[in-house]
N, C-alpha and C positions, 0 to 999 in steps of 0.2 A: 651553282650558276656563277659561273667568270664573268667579267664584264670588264670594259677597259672604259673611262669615260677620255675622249680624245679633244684636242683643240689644235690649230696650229696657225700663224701667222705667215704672212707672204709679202713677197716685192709688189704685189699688186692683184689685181684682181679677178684675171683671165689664164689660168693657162695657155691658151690659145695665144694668147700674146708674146707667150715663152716666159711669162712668170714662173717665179719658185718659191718653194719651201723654202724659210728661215728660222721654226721655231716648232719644234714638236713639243706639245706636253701630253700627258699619260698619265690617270691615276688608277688603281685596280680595285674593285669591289669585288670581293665573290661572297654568294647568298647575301647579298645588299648592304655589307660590311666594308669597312672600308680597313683595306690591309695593310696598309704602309707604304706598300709596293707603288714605286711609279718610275717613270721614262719620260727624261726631260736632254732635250738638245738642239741646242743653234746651232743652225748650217751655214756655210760657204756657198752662196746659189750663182759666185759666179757672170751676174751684172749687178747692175743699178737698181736699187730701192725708189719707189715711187715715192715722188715727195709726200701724194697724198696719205699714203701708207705709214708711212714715217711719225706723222703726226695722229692716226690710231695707236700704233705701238709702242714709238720710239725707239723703234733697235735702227740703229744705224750704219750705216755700208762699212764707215771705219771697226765696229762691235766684230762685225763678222769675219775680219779678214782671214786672222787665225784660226778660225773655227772649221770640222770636218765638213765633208763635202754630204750628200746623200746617200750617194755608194759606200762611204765609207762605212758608214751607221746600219746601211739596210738591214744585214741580215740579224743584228742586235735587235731592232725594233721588229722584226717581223715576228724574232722569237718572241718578244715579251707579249703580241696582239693576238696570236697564235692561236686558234679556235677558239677565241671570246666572241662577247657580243660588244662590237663599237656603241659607245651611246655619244651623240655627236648632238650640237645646236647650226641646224644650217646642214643635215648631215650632206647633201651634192654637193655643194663647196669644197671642204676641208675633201671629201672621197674624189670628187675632180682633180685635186692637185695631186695625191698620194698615188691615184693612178696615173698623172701625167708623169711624175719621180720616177715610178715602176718601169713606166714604156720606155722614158730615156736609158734605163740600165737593159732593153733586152727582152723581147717576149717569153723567158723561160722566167721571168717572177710572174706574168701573170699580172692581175690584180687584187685590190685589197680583198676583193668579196670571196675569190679565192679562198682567203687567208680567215677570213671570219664574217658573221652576219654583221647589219650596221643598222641601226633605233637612231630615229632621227626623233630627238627632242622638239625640233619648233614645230617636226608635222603632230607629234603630239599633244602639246600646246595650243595648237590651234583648234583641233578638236576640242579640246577639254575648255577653252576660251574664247569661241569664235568673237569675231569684229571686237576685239579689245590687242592691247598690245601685247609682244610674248618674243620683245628681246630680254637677254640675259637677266639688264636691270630689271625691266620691268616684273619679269616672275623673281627676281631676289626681293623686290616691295610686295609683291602677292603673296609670298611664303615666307617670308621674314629671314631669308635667309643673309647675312652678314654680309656686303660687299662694300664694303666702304674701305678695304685695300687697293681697291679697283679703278685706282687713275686714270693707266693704260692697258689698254690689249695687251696680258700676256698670255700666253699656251699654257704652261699649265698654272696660273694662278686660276684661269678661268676655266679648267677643265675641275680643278678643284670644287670652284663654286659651283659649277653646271653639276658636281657631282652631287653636290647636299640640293642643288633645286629640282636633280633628278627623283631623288630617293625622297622627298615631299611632295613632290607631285606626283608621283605614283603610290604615294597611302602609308609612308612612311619611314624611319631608320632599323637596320637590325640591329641591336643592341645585345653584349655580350654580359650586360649587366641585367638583374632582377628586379630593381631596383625600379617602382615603382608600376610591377606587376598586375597590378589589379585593372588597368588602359594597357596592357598587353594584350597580345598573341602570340601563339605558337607557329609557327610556318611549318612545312612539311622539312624535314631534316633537321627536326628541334631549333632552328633560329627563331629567336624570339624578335619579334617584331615590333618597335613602339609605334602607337598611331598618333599623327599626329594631336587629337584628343587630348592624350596624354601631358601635354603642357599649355592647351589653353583653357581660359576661365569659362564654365558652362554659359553655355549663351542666356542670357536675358528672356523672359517670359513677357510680352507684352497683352496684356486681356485686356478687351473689349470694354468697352465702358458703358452704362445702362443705357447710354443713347445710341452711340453706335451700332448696342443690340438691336434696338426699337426699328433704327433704321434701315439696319440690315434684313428685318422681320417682313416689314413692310414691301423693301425691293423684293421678296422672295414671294411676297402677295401679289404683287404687281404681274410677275413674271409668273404667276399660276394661273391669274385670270385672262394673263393673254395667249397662255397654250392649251387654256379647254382641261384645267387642272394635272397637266404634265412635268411639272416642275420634279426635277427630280431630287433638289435636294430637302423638299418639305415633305415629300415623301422618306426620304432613308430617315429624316430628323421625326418622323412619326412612328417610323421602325425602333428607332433607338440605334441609328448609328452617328457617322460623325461624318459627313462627305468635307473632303477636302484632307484630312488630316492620316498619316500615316507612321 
């Protein structure tokens, strides 16, 4: 499994507006390994950098002058994206502008999805975290993942990071090492997979205290007498099971 995790930065906000790309970054994962492999490049877009933009990033209109244009990069980056799977944060954004780059060169590129599927990370997130926050920072504080490089917006500092908050939020690293095997997995193609488990302290046991049993006893007497002895969990606790726990 190839994976590209993608980010890129812009003059602004809209396409529509005739914003552009100024910053692709690129890192590669395959079987959820991180390869070395990555695709990093500021562009020439050509106008004016939105002030507001500016003060996200900090790449500035003078940074850019000498730098290539889109066309020039295209078919380098198309190869490196190339039937992977994009994992993107925001993925309609960042795939909004890379198809706006495409249409200006010409309908024979097509678009990105063309090119490869795209894993949108915050629609992820948000499932896995509804009504809580699930920008960048905030799943790097949820997953302890390291971002305190992270002044400014850059493309691939933070496709970098998106990549470790990817591969924790979806249940872990593959790891080419052994080396603390016994909180492994096997994945299918022999990657061994560490779960996250594997480096935090067992959680805390918290039990009941002789009152809180008493009290708990009693709400369960409560709520038997007023369903005509239908409680169901004094029943499974008379069976000998344990409701609630699994």
């Amino acid at each position: 499994m190839r994976q590209i995790v993608l980010d890129t930065e812009t003059t602004g906000l809209e396409p529509a507006d005739g914003h552009r790309i100024i910053e692709i970054g690129c890192v590669e994962l395959v079987n959820r390994r991180h390869t070395g492999r990555s695709f990093h490049q500021y562009l020439q877009p050509d106008r004016l950098i939105d002030p507001g933009a500016v003060e996200v990033h900090g790449i500035t209109d003078a940074s850019l002058a000498d730098k290539p244009r889109f066309a020039d990069i295209v078919e380098d980056f198309l190869e490196f994206v190339r039937d992977a799977e994009l994992v993107i944060h925001n993925a309609p954004f960042d795939v909004g502008f890379l198809n706006h780059e495409l249409k200006l060169l010409g309908a024979d590129h097509g678009d990105i999805g063309s090119y490869c599927a795209v894993l949108d990370t915050l629609a992820l997130a948000r499932r896995l975290h509804p009504g809580q926050k699930n920008n960048l920072d905030a799943l790097c504080k949820r997953y302890a993942v390291d971002n305190t490089r992270r002044e400014l917006h850059g493309a691939l500092l933070d496709a970098e990071i998106l990549a470790d908050v990817y591969l924790a939020m979806t249940g872990g690293q593959s790891s080419l090492s052994l080396e603390g095997a016994q909180a492994d997995t096997t994945a299918a193609g022999g990657a061994v997979i560490r779960r996250l488990s594997a480096t935090r302290p067992p959680l805390r046991v918290i039990r009941a205290s002789r009152a809180e049993e008493q009290a708990h006893a009693a709400r369960l007497q409560a709520i038997d007498a007023a369903s005509d002895g239908r409680c169901i969990w004094r029943r499974m606790a008379a069976d000998g099971q344990s409701p609630g726990r699994d």
